[in-house]
C-alpha positions in Angstrom: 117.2 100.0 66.1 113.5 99.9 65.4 110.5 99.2 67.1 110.3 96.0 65.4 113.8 95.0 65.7 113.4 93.7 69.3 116.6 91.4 69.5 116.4 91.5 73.2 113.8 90.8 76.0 113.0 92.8 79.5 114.3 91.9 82.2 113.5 90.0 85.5 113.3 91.9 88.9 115.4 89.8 90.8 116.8 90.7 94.3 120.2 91.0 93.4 118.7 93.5 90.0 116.9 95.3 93.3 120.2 96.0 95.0 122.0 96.9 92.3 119.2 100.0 91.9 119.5 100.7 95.2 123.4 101.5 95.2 122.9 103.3 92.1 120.8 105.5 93.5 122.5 106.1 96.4 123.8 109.3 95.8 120.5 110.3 96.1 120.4 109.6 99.6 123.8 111.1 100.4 123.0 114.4 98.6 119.9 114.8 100.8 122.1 113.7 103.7 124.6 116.7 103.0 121.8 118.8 103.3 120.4 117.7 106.5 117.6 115.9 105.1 118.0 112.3 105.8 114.6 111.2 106.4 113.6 112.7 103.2 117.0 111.2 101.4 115.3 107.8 102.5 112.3 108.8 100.1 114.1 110.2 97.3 116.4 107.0 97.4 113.6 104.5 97.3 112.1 106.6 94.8 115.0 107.3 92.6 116.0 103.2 93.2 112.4 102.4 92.0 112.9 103.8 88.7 116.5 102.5 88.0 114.9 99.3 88.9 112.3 99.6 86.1 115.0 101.5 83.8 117.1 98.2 84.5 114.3 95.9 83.9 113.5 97.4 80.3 117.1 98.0 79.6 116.0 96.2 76.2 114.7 100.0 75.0 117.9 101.7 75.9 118.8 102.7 72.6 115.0 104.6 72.3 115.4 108.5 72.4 111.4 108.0 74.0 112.6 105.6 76.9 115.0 107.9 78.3 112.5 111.2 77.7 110.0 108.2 80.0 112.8 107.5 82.7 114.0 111.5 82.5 110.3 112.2 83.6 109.5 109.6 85.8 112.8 110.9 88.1 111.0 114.5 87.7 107.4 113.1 88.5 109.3 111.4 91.9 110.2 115.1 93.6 106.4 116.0 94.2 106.3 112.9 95.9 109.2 113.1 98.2 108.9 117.0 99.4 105.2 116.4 99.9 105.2 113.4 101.8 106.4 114.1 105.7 108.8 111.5 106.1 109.9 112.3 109.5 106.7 111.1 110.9 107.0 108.0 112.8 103.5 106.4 112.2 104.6 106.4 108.2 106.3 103.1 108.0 107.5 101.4 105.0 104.1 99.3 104.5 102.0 102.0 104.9 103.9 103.2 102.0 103.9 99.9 100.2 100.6 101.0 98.2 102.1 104.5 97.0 105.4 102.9 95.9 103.3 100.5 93.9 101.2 102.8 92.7 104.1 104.3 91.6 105.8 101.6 90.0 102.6 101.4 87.8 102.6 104.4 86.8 106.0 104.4 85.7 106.3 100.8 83.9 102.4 101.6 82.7 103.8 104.9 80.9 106.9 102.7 78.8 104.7 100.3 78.3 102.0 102.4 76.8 104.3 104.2 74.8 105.7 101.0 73.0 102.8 100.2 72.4 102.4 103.3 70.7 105.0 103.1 69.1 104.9 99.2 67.5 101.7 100.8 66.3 102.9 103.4 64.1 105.6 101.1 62.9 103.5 98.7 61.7 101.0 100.9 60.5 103.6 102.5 58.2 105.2 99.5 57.1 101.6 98.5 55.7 101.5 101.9 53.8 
């Protein structure tokens, strides 16, 4: 498929696209639940449900070698977040943490986005040629 050859469009973030991200990354939670970890198991599975959310919404790149390097990294970029952050703390509540996971989602759907981008560039570029 190439960059030009967009057949399909991203999708919307619905609820129902939200809990479907969240189940799938529920062994995320359980794995840190084996270890004893819960409260950081909540983290990693918002975090690893955040980016199957975005993976879901721009399900239209799938077949990009680049999108999965993206998503690949953006799962790696999530573990800094979720040892460093003490989630056991009891004034840490999910809005105080609304900002960061934002943040986060940024980051993550600004990083596809920028490389498409990129990407439709070069194509065109070298279709001129």
């Amino acid at each position: 498929m190439d960059a030009g050859d967009d057949t399909e469009k991203s999708r919307e973030l619905t609820a129902k696209s939200g809990y479907l991200a969240m189940l799938i990354a529920l062994p995320v939670f359980i794995l840190f639940c084996i270890f004893g970890k819960w409260e950081m198991g909540i983290g990693g599975w918002i975090c690893a449900g955040l980016v199957v959310a975005i993976a879901r919404q721009r399900w239209d790149l799938r077949r990009r070698v680049w999108f999965w390097i993206v998503i690949t990294a953006a799962f790696l970029l999530q573990v800094p977040l979720v040892v460093l952050i003490p989630w056991n703390d009891r004034n840490l509540t999910g809005i105080s943490l609304l900002p960061v996971a934002v943040l986060d989602y940024g980051l993550v759907y600004g990083c596809i986005k920028l490389i498409e981008k990129a990407k439709r560039g070069k194509h065109e570029e070298s279709e001129l040629s």
